[in-house]
FIDREN-693071 format. One record per residue: residue in one letter; chain; z, y, x of N, C-alpha, C in turn. Coordinates in Angstrom, 1 decimal, decimal comma. Example, Ala and Ser with C-alpha at 12.3 -4.5 7.8 and 13.67 -1.06 7.14 Angstrom:
2
rest A; kette A; n_zz 7,8; n_yy -5,7; n_xx 13,2; ca_zz 7,8; ca_yy -4,5; ca_xx 12,3; c_zz 7,8; c_yy -3,3; c_xx 13,2 $
rest S; kette A; n_zz 7,1; n_yy -2,2; n_xx 12,8; ca_zz 7,1; ca_yy -1,1; ca_xx 13,7; c_zz 7,9; c_yy 0,0; c_xx 12,9 $
***
This chain:
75
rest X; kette A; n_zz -32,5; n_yy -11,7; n_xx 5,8; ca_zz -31,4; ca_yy -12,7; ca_xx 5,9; c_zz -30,3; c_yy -12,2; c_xx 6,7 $
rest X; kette A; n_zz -30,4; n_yy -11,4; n_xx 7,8; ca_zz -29,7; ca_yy -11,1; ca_xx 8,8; c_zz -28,9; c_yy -10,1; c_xx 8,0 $
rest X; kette A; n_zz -29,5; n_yy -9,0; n_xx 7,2; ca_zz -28,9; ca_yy -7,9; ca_xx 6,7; c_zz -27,8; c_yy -8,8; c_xx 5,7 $
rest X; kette A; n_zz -28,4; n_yy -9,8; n_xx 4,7; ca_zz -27,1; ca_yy -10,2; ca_xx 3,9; c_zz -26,0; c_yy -11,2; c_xx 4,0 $
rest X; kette A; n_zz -26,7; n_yy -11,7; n_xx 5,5; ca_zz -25,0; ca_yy -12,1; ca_xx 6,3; c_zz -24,1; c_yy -11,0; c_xx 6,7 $
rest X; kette A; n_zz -24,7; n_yy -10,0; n_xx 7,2; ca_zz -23,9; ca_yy -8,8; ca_xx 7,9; c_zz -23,2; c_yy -8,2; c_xx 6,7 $
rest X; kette A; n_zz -23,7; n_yy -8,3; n_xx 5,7; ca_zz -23,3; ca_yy -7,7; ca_xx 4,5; c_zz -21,7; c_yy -8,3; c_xx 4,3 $
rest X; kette A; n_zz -22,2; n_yy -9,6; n_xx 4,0; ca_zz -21,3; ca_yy -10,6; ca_xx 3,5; c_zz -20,1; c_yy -10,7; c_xx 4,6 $
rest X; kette A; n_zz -20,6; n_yy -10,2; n_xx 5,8; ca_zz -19,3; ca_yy -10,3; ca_xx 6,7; c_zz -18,0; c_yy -9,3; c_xx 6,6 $
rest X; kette A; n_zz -19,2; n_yy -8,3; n_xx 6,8; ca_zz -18,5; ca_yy -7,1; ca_xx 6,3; c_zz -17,1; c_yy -6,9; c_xx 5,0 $
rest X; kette A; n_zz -18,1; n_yy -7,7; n_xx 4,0; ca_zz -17,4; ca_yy -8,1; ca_xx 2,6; c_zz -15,9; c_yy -9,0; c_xx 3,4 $
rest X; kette A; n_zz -16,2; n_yy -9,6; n_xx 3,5; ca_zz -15,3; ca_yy -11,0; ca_xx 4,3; c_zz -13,8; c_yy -10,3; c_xx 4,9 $
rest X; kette A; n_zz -14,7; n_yy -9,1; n_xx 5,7; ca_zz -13,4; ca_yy -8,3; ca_xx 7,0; c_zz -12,9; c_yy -7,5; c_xx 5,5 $
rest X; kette A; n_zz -13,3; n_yy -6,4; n_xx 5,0; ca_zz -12,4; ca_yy -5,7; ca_xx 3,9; c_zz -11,5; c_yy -7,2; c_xx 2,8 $
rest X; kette A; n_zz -12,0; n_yy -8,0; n_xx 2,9; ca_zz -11,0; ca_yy -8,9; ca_xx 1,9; c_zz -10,1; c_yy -8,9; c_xx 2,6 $
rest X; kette A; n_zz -10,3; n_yy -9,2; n_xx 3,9; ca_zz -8,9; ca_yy -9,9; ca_xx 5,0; c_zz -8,2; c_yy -8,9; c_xx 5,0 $
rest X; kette A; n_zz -9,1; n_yy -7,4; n_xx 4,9; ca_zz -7,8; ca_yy -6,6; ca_xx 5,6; c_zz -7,1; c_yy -6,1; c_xx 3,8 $
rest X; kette A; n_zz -8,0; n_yy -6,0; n_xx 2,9; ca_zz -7,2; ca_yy -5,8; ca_xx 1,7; c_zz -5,9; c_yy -6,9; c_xx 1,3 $
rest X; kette A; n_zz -5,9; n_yy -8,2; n_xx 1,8; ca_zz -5,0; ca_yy -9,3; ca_xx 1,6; c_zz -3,6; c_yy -8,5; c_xx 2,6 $
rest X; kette A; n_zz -4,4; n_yy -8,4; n_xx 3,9; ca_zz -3,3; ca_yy -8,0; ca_xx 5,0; c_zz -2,3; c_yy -6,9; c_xx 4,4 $
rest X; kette A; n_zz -3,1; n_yy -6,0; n_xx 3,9; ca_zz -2,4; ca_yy -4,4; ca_xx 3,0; c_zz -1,2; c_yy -4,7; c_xx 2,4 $
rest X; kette A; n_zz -2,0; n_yy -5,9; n_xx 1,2; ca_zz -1,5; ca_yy -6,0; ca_xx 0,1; c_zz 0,2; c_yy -7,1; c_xx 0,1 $
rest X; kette A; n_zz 0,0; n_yy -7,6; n_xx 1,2; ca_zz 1,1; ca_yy -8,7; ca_xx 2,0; c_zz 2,3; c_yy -7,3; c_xx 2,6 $
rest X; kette A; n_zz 1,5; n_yy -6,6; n_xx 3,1; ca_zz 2,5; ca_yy -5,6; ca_xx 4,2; c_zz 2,9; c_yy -4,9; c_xx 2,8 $
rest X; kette A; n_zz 2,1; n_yy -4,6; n_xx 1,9; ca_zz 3,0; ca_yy -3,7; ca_xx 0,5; c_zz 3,7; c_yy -4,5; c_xx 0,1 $
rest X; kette A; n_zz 3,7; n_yy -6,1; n_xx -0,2; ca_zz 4,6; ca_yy -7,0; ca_xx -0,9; c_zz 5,8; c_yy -7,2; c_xx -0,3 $
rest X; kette A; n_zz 5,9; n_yy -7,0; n_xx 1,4; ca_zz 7,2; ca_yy -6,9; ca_xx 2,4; c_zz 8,1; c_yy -6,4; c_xx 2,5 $
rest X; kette A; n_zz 7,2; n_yy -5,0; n_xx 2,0; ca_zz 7,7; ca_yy -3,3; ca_xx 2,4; c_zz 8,5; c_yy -3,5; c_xx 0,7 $
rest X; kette A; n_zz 8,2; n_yy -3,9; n_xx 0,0; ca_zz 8,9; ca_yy -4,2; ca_xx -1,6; c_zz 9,8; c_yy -4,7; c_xx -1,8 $
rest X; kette A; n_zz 9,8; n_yy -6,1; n_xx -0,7; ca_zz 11,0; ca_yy -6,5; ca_xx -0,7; c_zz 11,7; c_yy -6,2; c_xx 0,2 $
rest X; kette A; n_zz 11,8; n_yy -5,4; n_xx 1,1; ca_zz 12,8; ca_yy -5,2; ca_xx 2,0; c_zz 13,6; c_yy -3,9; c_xx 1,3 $
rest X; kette A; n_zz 12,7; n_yy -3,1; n_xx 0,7; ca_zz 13,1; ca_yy -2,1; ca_xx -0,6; c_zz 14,7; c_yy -3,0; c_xx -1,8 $
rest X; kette A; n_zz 14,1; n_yy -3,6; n_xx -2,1; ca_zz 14,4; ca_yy -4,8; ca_xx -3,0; c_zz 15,8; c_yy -4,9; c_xx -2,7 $
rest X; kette A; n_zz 15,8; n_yy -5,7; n_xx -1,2; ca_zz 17,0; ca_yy -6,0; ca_xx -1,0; c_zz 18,0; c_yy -5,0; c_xx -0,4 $
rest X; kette A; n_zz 17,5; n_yy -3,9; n_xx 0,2; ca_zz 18,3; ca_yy -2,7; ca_xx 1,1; c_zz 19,1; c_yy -2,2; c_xx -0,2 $
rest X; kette A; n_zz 18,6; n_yy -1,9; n_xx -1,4; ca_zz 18,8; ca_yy -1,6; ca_xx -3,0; c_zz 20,0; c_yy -2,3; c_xx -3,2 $
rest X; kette A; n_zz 20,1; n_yy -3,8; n_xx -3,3; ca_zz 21,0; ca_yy -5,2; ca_xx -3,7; c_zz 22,1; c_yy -5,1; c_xx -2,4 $
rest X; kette A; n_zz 21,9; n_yy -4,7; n_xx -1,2; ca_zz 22,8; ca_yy -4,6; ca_xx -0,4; c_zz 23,6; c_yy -3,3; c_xx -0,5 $
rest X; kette A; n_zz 23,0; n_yy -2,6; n_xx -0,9; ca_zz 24,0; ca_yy -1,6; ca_xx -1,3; c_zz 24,8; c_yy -1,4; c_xx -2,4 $
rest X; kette A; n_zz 24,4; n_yy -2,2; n_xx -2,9; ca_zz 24,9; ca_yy -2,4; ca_xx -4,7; c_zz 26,3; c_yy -3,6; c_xx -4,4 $
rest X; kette A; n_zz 25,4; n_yy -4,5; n_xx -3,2; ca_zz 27,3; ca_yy -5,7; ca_xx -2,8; c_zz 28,0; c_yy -4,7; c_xx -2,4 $
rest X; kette A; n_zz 27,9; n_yy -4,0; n_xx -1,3; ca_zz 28,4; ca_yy -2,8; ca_xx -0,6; c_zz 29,5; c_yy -1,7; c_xx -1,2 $
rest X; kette A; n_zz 29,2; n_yy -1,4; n_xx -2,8; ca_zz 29,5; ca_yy -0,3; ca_xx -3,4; c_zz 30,4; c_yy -1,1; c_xx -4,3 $
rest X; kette A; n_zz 29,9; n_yy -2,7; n_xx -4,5; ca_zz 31,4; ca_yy -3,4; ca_xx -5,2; c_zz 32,4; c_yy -4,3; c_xx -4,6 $
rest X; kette A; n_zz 31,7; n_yy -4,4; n_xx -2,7; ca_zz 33,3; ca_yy -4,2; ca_xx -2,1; c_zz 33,9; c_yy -3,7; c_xx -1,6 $
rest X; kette A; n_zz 33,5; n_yy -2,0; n_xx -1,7; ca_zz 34,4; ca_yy -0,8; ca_xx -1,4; c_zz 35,1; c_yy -0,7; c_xx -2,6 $
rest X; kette A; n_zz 34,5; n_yy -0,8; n_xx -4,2; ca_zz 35,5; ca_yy -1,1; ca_xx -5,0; c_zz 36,7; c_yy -2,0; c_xx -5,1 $
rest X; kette A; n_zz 35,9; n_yy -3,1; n_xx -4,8; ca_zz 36,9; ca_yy -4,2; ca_xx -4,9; c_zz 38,1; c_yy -4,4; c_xx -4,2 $
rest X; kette A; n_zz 37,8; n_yy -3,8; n_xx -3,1; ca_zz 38,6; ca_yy -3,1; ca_xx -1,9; c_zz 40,1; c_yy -2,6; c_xx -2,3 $
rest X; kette A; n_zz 39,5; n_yy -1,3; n_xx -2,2; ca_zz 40,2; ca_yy -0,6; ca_xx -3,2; c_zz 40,7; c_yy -0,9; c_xx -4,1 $
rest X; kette A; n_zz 40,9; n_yy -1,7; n_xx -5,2; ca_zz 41,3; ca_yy -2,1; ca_xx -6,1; c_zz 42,5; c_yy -3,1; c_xx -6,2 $
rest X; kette A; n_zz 42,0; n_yy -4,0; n_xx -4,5; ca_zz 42,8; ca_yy -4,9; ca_xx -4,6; c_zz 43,7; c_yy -4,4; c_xx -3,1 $
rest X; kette A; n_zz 43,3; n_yy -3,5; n_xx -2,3; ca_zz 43,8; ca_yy -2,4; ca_xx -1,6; c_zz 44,1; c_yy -3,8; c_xx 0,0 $
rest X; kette A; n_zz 43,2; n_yy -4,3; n_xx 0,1; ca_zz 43,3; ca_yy -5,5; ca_xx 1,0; c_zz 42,1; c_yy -4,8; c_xx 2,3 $
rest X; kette A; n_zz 42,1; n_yy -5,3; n_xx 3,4; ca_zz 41,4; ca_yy -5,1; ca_xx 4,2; c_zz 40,4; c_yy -5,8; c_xx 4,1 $
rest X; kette A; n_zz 38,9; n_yy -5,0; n_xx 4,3; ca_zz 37,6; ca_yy -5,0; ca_xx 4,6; c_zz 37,8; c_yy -6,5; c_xx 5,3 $
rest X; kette A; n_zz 38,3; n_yy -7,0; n_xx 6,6; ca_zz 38,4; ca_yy -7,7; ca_xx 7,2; c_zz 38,5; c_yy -9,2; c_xx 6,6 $
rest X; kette A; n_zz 39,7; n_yy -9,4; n_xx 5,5; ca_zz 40,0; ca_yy -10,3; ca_xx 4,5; c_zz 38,9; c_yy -10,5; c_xx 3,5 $
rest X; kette A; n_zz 38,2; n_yy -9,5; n_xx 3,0; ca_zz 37,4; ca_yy -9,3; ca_xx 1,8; c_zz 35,9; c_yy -10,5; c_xx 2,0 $
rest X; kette A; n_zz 35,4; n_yy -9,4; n_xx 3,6; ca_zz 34,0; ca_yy -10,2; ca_xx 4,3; c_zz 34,3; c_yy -11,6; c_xx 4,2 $
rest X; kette A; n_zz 35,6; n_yy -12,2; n_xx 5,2; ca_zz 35,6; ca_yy -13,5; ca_xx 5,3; c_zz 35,7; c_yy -14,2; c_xx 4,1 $
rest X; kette A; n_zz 36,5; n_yy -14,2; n_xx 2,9; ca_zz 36,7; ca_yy -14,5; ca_xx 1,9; c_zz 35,0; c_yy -14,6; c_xx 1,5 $
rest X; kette A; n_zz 34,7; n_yy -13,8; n_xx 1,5; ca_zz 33,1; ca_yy -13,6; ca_xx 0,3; c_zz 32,0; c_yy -14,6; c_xx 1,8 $
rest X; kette A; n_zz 32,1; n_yy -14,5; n_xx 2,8; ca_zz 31,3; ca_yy -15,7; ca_xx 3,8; c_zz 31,6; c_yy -17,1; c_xx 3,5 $
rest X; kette A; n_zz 33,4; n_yy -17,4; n_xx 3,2; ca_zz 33,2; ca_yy -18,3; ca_xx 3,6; c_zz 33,0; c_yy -19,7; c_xx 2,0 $
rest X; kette A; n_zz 32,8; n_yy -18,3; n_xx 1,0; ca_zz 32,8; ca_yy -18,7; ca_xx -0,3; c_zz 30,8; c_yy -19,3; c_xx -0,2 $
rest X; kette A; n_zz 30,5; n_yy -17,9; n_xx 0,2; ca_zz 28,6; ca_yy -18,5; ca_xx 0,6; c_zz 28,3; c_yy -19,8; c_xx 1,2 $
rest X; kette A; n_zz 29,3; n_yy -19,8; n_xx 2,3; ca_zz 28,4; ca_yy -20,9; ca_xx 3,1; c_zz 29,3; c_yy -22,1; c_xx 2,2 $
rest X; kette A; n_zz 30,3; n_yy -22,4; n_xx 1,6; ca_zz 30,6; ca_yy -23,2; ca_xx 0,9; c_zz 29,1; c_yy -23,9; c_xx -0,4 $
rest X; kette A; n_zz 29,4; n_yy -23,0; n_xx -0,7; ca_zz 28,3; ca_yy -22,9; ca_xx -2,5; c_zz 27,1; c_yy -22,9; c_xx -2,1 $
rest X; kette A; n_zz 26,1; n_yy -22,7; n_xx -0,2; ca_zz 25,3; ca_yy -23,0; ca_xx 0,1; c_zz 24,9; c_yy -24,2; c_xx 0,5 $
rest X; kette A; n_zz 23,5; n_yy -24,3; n_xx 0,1; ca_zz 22,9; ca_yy -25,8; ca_xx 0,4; c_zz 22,1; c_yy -25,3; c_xx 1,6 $
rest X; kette A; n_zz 22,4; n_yy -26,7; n_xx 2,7; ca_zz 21,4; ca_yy -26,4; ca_xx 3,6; c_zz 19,5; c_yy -26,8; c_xx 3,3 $
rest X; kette A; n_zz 18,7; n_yy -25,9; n_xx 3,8; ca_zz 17,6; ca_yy -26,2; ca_xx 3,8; c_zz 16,9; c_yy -27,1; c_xx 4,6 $
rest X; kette A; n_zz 16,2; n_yy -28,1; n_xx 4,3; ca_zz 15,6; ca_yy -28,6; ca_xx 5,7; c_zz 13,7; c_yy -28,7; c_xx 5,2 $
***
């Protein structure tokens, strides 16, 4: 009886730590994910930039204050 608690514990600790793995690879994905998508905003406001030949400075505020507009707060 002793041996197939220990067993079972055993079982128990590799689940936890396979869940823990599998959480830290799903984090590591998305921080992949978004570094990807921030560089992609990045590369179409150096265009946009450019294009419309305005300052970086003008561009950020404009595109913040458009977000927190069109954002809903969470509660």
């Amino acid at each position: 009886m002793t041996l197939t608690l220990y067993r079972n514990h055993n079982a128990c600790e590799r689940h936890k730590s396979l869940i823990v793995l599998m959480t830290q690879a799903m984090l590591l994905a998305q921080e992949v994910l978004m570094t990807q998508m921030a560089l992609k905003i990045l590369m179409t406001l150096k265009t946009l930039m450019m294009a419309l030949k305005t300052p970086l400075v003008l561009v950020t505020n404009t595109i913040i204050k458009n977000i927190a507009k069109n954002s809903t707060p969470t509660e």
